[in-house]
MIBA-733968 format. One record per residue (C-alpha): x, y, z. Coordinates in steps of 0.001 Angstrom, whole numbers, plus 500000, padded with zeros to 6 digits. Layout:
residues N
XYZ;...
***
This chain:
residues 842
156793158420891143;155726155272889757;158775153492887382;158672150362886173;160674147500884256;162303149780881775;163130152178884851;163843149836887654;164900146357885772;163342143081886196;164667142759890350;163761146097890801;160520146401889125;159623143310891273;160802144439894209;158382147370894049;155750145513893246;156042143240896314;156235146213898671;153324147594896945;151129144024897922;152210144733901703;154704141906901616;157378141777903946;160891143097902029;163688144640903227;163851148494902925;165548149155899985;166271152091897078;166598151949893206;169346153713891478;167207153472887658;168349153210884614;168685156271883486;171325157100885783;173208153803883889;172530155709880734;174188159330882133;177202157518883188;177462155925879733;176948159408877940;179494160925880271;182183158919879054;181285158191875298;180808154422876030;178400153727873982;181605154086870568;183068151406873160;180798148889872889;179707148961869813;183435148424868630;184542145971871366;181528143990870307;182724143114867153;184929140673868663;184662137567870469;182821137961874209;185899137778876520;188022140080874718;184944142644874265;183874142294877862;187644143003879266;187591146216876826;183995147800878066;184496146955881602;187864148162881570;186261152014879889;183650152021882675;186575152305885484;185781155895886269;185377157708888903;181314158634889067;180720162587887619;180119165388890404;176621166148889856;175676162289889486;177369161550892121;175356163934894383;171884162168892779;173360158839893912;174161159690897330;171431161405898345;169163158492896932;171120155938899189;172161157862902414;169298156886904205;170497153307904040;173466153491904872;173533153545908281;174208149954908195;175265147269905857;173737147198902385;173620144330899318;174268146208896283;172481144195893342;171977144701889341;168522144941887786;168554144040884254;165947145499882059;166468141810879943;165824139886883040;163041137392883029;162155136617879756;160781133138878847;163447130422879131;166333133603879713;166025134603883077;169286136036883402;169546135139886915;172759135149888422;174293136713885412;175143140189886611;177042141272890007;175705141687893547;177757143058896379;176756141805900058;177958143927903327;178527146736901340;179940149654904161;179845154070903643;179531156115899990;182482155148898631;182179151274898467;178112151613897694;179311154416894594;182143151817893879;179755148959894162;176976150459891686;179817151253888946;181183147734888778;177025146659888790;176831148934885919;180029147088883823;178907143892884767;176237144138882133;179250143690879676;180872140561881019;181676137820878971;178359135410880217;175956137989879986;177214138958875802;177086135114875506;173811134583877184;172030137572875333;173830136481871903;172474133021872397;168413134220873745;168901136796870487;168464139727872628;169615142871871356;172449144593873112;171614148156872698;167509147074873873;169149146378877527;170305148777880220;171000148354884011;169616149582887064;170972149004890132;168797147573894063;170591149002897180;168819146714899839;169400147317903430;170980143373904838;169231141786907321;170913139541910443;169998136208908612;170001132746911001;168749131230907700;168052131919904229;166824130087901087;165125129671897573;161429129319897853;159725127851893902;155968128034894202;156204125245891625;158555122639890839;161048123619888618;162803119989887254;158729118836886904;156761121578886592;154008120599888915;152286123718890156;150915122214893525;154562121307895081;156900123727896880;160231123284896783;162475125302899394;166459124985899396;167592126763902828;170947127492904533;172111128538908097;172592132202907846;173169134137904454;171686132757901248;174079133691899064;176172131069900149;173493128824898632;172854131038895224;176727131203894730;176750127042895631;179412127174898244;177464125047901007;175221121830900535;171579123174901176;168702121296902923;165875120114900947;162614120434901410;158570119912899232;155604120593900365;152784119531899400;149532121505898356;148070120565901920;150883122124903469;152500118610904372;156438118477903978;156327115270901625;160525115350901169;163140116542903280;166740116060902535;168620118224905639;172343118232904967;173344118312908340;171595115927911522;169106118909912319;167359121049910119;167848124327909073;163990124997908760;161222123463911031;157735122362909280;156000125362910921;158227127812909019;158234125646906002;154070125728906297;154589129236906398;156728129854903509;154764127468901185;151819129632902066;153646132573901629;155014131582898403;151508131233897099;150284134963898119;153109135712896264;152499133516892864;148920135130893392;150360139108893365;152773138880890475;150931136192888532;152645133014888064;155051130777889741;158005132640891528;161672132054892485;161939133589896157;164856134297897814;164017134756901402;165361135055904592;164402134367908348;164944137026910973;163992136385914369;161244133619913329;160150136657910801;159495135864907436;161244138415904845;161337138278901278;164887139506899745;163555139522895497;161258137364894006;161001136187889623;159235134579887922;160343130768886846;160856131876883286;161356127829882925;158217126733883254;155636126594880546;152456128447880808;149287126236881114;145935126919879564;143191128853881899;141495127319883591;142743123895883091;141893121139885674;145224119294887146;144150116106885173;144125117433881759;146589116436879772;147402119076876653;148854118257873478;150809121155871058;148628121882868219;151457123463866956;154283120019867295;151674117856864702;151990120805862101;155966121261862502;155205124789863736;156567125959867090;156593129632866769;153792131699869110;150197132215866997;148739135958866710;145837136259869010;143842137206865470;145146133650864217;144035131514866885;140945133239867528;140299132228863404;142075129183863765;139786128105867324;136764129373865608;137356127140862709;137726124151864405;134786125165866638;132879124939863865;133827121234863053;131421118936865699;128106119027863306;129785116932861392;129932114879864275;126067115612865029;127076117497867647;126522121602867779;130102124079867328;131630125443870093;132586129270870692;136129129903870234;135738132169873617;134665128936875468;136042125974874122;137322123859877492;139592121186874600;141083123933872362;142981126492874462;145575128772874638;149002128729876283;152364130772876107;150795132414872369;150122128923871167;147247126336870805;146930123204872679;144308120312872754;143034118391874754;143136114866875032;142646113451878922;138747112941877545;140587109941875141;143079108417877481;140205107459879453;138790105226876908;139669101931876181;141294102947873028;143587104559874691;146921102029874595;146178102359870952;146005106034870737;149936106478870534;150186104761867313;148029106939865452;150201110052867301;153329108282866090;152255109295862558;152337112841863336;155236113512866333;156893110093867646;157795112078871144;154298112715872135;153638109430870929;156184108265873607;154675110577876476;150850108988875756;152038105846876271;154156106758879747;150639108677880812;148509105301879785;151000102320880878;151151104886884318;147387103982885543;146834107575885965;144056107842882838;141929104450883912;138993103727881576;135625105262882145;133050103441880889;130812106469879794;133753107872877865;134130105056876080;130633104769874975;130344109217874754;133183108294872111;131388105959870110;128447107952870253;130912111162869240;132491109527866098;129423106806865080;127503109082862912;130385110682861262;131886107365860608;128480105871859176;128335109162856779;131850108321855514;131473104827854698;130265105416850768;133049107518850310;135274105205851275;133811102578849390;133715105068846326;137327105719847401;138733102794847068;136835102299843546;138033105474841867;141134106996843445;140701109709841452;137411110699841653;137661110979845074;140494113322845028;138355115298842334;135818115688845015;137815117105847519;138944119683844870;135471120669844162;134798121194847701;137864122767848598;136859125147845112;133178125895846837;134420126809849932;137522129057848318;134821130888845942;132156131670848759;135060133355850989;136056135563847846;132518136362846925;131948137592850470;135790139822850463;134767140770847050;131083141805848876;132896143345851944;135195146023849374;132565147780848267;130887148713851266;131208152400851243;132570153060854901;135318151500856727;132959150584859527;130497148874857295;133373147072855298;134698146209858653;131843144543859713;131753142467856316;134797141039856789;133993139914860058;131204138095858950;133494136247856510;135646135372859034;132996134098861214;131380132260857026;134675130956856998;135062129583860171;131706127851860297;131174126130856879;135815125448856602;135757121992858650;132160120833857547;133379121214854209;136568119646854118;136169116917856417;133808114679854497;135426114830851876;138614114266852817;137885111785855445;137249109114853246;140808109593852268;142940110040855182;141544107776857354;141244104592855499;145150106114853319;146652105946857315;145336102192857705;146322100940854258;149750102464855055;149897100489858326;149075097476856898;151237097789854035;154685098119856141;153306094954858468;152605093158855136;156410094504854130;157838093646857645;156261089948857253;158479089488854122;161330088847855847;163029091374853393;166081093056855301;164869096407853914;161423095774854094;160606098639855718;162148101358853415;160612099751850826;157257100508851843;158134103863852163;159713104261848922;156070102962847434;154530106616848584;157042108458846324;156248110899844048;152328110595844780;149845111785842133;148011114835843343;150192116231845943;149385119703845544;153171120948847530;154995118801844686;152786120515842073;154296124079843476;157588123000843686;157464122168840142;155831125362839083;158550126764840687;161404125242838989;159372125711835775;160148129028836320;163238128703837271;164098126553833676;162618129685831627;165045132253833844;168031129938833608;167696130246829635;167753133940829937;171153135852830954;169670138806831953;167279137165834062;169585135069835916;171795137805836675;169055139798837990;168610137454840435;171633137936842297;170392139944845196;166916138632846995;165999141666848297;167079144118845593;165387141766843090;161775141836845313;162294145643844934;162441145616841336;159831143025841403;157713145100842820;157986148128840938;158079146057837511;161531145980836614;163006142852836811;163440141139833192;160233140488831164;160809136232831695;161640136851835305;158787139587836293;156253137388834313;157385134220836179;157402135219839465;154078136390839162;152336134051837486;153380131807840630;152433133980843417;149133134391841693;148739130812842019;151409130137845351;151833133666846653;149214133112849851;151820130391851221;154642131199853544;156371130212857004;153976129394859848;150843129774857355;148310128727859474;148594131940861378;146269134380859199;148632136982861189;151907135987859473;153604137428856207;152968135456852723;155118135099849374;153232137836848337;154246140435850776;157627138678850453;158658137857847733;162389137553848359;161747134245849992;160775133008846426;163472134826844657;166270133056847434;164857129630846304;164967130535842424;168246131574842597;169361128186844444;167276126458842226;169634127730839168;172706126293840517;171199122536840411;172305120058838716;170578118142835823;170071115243838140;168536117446840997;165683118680838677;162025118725840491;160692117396837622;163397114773836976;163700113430840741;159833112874840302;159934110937837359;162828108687839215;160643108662842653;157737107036840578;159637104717839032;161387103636842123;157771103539843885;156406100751841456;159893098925841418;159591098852845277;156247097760845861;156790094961842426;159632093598845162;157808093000848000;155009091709845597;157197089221844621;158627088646847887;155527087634850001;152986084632849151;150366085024846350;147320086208848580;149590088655850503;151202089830847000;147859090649845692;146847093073849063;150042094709848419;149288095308844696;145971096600845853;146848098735848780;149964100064846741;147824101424843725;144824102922846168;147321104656848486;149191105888845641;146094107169843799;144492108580846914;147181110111849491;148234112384847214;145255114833848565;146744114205851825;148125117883851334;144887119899849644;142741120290852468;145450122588854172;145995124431850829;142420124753850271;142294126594853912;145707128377853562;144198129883850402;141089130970852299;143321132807855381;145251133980852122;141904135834851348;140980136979855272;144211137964855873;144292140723852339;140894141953853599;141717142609857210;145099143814856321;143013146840854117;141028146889857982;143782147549858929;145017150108856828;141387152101857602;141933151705860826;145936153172860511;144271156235858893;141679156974861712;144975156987863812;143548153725865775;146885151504864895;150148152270864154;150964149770861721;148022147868859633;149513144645860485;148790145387864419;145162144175863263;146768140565863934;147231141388867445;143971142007868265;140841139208869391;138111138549867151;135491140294869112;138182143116869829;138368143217866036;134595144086865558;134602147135867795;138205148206866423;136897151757865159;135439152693868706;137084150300871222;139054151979874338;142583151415874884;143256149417871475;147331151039871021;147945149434874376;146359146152873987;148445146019870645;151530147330872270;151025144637874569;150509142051872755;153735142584870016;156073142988873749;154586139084874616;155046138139871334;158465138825870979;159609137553874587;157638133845873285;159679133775869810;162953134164872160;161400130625873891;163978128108872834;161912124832873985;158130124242873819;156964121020875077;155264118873873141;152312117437875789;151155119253879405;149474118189882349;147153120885884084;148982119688887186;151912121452885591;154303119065884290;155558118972880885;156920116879878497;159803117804875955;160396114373874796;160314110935875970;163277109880874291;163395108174870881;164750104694870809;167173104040868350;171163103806867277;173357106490867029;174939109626868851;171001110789868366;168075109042867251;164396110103865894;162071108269863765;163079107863860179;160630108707857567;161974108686854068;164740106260853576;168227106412852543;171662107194854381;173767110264853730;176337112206855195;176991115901855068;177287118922856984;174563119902859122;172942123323858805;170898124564861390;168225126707859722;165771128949862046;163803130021858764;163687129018855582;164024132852854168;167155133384856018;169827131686853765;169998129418850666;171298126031851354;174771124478849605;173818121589848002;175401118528849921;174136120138853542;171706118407855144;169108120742856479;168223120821860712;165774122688862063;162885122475864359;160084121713861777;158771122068858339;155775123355856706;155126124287853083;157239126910852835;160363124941853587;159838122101850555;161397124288848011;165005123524850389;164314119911850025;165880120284846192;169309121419847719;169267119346850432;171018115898851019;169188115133853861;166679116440856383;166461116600860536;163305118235862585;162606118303866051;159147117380865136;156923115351862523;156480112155862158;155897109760858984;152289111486857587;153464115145858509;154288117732855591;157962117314855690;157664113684856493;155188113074853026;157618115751850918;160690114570851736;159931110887850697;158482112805846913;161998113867846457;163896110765847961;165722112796850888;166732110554853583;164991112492856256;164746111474860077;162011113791862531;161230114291866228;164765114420867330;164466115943870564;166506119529870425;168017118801867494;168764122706866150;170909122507869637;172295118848869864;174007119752866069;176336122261865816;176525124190862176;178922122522859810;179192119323862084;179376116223859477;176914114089860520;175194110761859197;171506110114859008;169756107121858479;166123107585857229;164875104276857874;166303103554861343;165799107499862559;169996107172863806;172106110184863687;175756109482864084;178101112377864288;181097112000862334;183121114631864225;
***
């Protein structure tokens, strides 16, 4: 019979698949789940722990484990012992198997019971009981509470291993796991049984090898070594079969047996970030997802559209587009997309490369410049000049622009309207086209060319026109705060900033207003205002049409105009407004509850006034000729940067489009009983997507797909640069003041209670809190408003939140290294937006 994971638990499940490769394992049996399941039935636990559970850990885990004290049932019992008898001849470990275990960044190692030397029926029945119970104690609740895994989604099956006379034993990692680096091993061994080392009673010997097989460190504990460097050659190369039959790096625990090699269970090191494949070990990869203040995993539909799009971006560099299927600097890793960059760091540009980074995410600003001042990334001559030759046309073509740019401010934002209006018109002529196909096949197909429309003319459209804007608005911004910082002005700096309030243009301030604009015309009503007590009962009614005339009309006269926006956007798989609308209903209802001075439309009205106040001072502060740049850069970034936001909008409208036509793909392909759900069109790969009426296997690519997808939202950390030699790179550590320091981008200091917020749907804010999370896009502005103040683990000055936060005046600081964890909820907490210093005030 062949059982797996759900049967066997992650130790079993892995044990069987060793055995299966011909690797050397101890013989061994595997009392499954189910039989964890009968024994809970049997006694009506399940009542138990769901009531125990209500309370705090320890007291719920003394009250399960003290119901599953009970003597094992007759007929089970007879199962259990004629699965085991043939081991028990001898000694046996008794271990627990988790179905939970080895999820990214949870591996639950350690975290239920093992029994070693286990002697006769009685203590191995005794011994697989208490395994069973120790899924309840109090560190496994905790650990599952805190990796949000769902208690009743876990049982427990249990590994009776037959022991083996050990003279030494040890933990084998096929890949560093403090580093990363995927071409060291790293082997901790003992003198006899290894779970003296798991349990940390003795002082192991140390020991890395080297991909040649060389021991390159070796820290013995005692004068002679447990482990020679002909068995350590030998486990290194065993450790690598190994990493090659279960597919990734592994956490052996082995043991030696007469100069025999045996392996006792092997896991994966749910630590370590996945790289891109292939990806040579001097690439270094950068998190798409870190610059736009998203974290969360991409669909596989979404980064096939997203990879395509930007594919179709070098002929504006006179160079031809690149296949999404084959693109060796856009890749994916652990369900997200990463860049390349090694290509640039061997430039001579490169020591100024993390400047420019700064502006987006100050911590893998902080790692370039480790990887450049290292020596590692030496110039190349031919890079530098493939470079030049790279960027030189593109540059040339934007030079009238710029000139015409700096001219008229807003012209030049008109024009990147227009385009962004050409390109948004030719993808709904072409959904439009693709609806009244008259099969699903042939409608399918039209949609798919849209995509593919989309994806080819999305870049080459915006970037010329917007290029003139952002690159010349990111100098003139530079220049301005060195001009500020040469004033000698002890808040120079913040003044600068305060200049790029309340910019004309900025389409995310325009929405934010039409939103409170709504929320005015509800507040005047009583009906309406009551109506909006309850998010989700008020979507319902919103839906079906009954919510009060001034409310029903609001609402969707803004998610006509806003309703393609919502959390993560750039994924074309993700929800919008539109499918839920009680995200927009939460905000109105906060919204009502401001006070006069918190307005949207009255804290933009203040922010432009204190922009032209600010840049008037350091005017007046610095000598006529420098004065007069600051006059002029002031007015051009002001009357340009405000399109800093469009071009996303423009495209986040156009996946708006794609992602109603697929979903009606999707709903075709639902009644042909091809998907379950239409949204499991997300989960598929564009080509997949073409052949989705005839393709074989489709449910269990999707099935798939959703299980990998929900084990990479439970990831708690993803790094924000890679090496292809397998180290990563969380943060470099901020400099700065403070308990905990990031890089302030919108000045001001404020205190208040921190609230840790994992998405922006989940709760309203209390005015007063200041808002932590991990990072901001779009659909988080409309919290700004309640705000006092604003932490993210990423961003940096010109990144959504960054630009959105300085609109509305809220002292916000970004790329504070695990802040959602560093900050507890309700701790009171100061931030300083111009210094990027958190000080905890409890």
């Amino acid at each position: 019979m062949s059982i797996g994971l759900a049967d066997a638990g992650g130790k079993g499940a892995n044990l069987l698949r060793l055995r299966s490769a011909g690797f050397p394992v101890p013989d061994f049996v595997i009392v499954p789940t189910d039989e964890y399941r009968a024994f809970v039935a049997e006694y009506g636990l399940a009542a138990t722990i769901e009531g125990a559970l209500r309370s705090d850990p320890g007291r719920a885990s003394e009250a399960i484990r003290a119901a599953f004290r009970q003597p094992v049932p007759s007929a089970q019992r007879d199962r259990l012992l004629a699965l085991v008898r043939p081991l028990l001849d001898g000694r046996v470990a008794v271990r627990s198997s988790a179905t939970a275990e080895d999820l990214p960044g949870a591996s639950f190692a350690g975290q239920q019971d093992t029994f070693l030397d286990v002697v006769g029926e009685e203590a191995v029945l005794g011994a697989v009981v208490e395994c069973w119970s120790s899924l309840w104690t109090e560190r496994t609740i905790s650990y599952r509470d805190r990796n949000r895994i769902d208690h009743d989604a876990v049982a427990l099956a249990v590994v009776v291993q037959e022991m083996v006379p050990a003279e030494a034993s040890g933990v084998l990692f096929t890949a560093d796991p403090l580093t990363g680096r995927r071409d060291v091993t790293v082997v901790d061994a003992v003198a006899g049984l290894g779970e003296r080392l798991v349990s940390g009673a003795v002082v192991p010997d140390h020991f890395e090898i080297d991909a040649s097989g060389s021991v390159v460190r070796r820290a013995p504990a005692g004068a002679t070594p447990v482990l020679g460097d002909l068995v350590l050659r030998e486990l290194a190369a065993l450790g690598r079969r190994i990493e090659s039959a279960m597919g990734g790096p592994q956490d052996v625990e082995f043991t030696v047996v007469a100069d025999r090699l045996q392996v006792v269970q092997s896991r994966p090191v749910t630590t370590l970030y996945p790289l891109p494949v292939p990806s040579p070990r001097d690439a270094v990869w950068a998190s798409v997802g870190a610059f736009q203040g998203m974290l969360e995993p991409i669909t596989p539909l979404g980064r096939d559209v997203l990879q395509a799009a930007i594919g179709g971006a070098p002929p504006v560099f006179a160079a031809p587009a690149l296949d999404h299927r084959d693109n060796h600097y856009l890749a994916a890793a652990g369900e997200r997309l990463w860049v390349r960059i090694d290509p640039v760091l061997r430039t001579r540009i490169a020591g100024r490369l993390p400047g420019p980074i700064k502006g987006v995410d100050p911590n893998a600003a902080a790692v370039v410049a480790q990887l450049v001042e290292s020596g590692e990334y030496r110039p190349r001559r031919a890079n530098t000049l493939g470079l030049v030759r790279y960027l030189l046309p593109f540059v040339v073509r934007l030079l009238p622009g710029v000139l015409r740019g700096l001219r008229r401010p807003a012209a030049a934002r008109r024009h990147v309207n227009e385009r962004g209006r050409w390109l948004i018109d030719g993808l709904e002529r072409r959904a439009r086209d693709a609806d009244g196909r008259g099969t699903p096949e042939l409608r399918l197909a039209a949609r798919v060319r849209a995509v593919h429309w989309f994806a080819e003319h999305a870049f080459t459209t915006m970037l010329p026109a917007f290029g003139p804007i952002m690159g010349p608005g990111i100098g003139m911004i530079l220049v301005l705060r060195h001009l500020a910082a040469r004033t000698g002005l002890p808040d120079a700096d913040a003044l600068a900033l305060t200049g790029l309030r309340s910019l004309p243009g900025n389409v995310t301030t325009e929405m934010d207003l039409a939103l409170w604009d709504v929320a005015k015309r509800i507040r005047a009503n009583a009906e309406a205002r009551e109506a909006l007590g309850d998010p989700e009962a008020s979507a319902a009614r919103f839906a079906a049409g009954e919510l009060p005339a001034v409310a029903q009309q609001g609402l969707r006269d803004f998610l006509d105009r806003y309703g393609m926006r919502g959390v993560a956007e750039i994924d074309l798989g993700v929800p919008r407004w539109r499918e839920r609308p009680e995200e927009v209903i939460r905000t109105l209802a906060a919204y009502l509850t401001l006070e006069p001075g918190q307005a949207p439309d009255v804290l933009h009205e203040q922010g432009e006034r204190e922009a032209r106040a600010a840049l008037r001072r350091l005017e007046r502060a610095s000598s006529p000729p420098a004065g007069r740049l600051i006059r002029f850069l002031g007015s051009r970034v002001r009357g340009l940067f405000g399109a800093r936001e469009t071009p996303k909008f423009v495209l986040v409208q156009c996946l708006g489009f794609l992602r109603e036509a697929l979903l009606r793909t999707g709903e075709d392909l639902v009644e042909r009983g091809r998907l379950e759900r239409a949204e499991d069109v997300f989960l598929l790969h564009l080509e997949e997507l073409r052949d989705a009426f005839t393709l074989q296997g489709l449910a269990e690519r999707v099935d798939e797909r959703r299980s990998l997808r929900a084990l990479e939202e439970r990831r708690s950390r993803v790094p924000v640069i890679m090496v292809g030699d397998g180290r990563t790179f969380y943060d470099a550590g901020v400099p700065g003041d403070g308990d905990l320091a990031g890089l302030g981008v919108s000045p001001g200091i404020v205190e208040g209670r921190a609230r840790v917020v994992e998405h922006p749907g989940s709760s309203a804010l209390e005015p007063g809190e200041i808002l932590v999370c991990r990072g901001t896009d779009p659909a988080w502005t409309p919290l700004f408003l309640t705000a006092a103040g604003l932490v993210t683990e990423v961003g940096g000055l010109m990144t959504h939140g960054s630009v959105v936060a300085r609109e509305y005046g809220l002292p916000a600081v970004v790329g504070v290294a695990n802040a959602t964890e560093a900050l507890a909820p309700g701790q009171r907490i100061r931030i300083d937006g111009t210094t990027g210093a958190i000080t905890f005030l409890d």
